[in-house]
N, C-alpha and C positions, 0 to 999 in steps of 0.2 A: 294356408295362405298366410303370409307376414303381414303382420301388425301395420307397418305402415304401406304394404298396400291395399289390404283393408281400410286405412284410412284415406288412400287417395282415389279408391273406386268410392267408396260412401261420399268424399266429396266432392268426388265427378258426378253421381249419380242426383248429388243435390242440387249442383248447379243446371244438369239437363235438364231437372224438373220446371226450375224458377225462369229457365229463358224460352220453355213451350211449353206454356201453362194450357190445362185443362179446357174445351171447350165446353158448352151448354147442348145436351145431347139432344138429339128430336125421335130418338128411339130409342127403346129398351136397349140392353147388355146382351139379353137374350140368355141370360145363367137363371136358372130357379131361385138360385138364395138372393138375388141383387135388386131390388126394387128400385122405381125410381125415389123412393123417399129413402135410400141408403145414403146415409153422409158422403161417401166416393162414389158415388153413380158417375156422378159425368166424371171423374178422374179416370175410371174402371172404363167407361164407356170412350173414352178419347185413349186410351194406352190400345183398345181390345182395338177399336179404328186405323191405329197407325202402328196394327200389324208387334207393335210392343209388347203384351200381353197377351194370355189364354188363356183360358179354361180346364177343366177335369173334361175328360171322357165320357163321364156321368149326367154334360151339363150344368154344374154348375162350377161358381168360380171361388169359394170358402173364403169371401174377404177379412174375415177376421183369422184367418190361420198365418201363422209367423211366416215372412219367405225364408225358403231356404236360402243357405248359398249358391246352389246351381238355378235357382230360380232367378236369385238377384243377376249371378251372371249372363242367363239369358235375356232377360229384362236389357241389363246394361249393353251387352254386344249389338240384340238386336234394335236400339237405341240407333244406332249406326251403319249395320251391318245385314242383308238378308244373308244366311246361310244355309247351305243344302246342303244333306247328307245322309244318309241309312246306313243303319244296322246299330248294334250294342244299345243304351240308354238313350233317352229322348235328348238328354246333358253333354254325352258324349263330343259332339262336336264344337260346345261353347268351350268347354275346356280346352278342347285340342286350340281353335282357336286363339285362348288367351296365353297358352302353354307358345303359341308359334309367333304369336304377336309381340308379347311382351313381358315373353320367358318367365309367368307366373308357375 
């Protein structure tokens, strides 16, 4: 991905953050590693609610692990966007989306 659109997803992605900020959760994340005394509890817990966010397979959600880049572009698409689709990698279709959308 180019450099500047790397810079203009990071700062789409910053302004989605700052105009639907986090709410105050009244239930767990439901991940093993995630406490509520985790500094992104309710961040974690308002992204995993509006369908933004998941988890591992395992159960839990590794909030200190780097995102990838196909994580961010799922993160960012489904922001906007639900999409369905099967077969190849779980990423397979954010790509194909951003490839169709906005010829990344």
């Amino acid at each position: 991905m180019s450099r500047p659109v790397m810079s203009f997803l990071m700062a789409l992605a910053v302004f989605f953050i700052a105009v639907l900020p986090p709410t105050s959760a009244e239930q767990g994340t439901g991940f093993s590693d995630v406490s509520r005394e985790h500094w992104a509890f309710d961040a974690i817990t308002w992204g995993v609610g509006k369908k933004v966010l998941d988890g591992f397979s395992d159960g839990t959600f590794a909030p200190e692990k780097p995102v990838t880049e196909a994580e961010f572009l799922k993160i960012l698409i489904s922001s906007y966007e639900s999409l369905s689709g099967k077969g190849g990698s779980w990423y397979d279709k954010y790509y194909a989306y951003a490839y169709e959308k906005i010829g990344l």
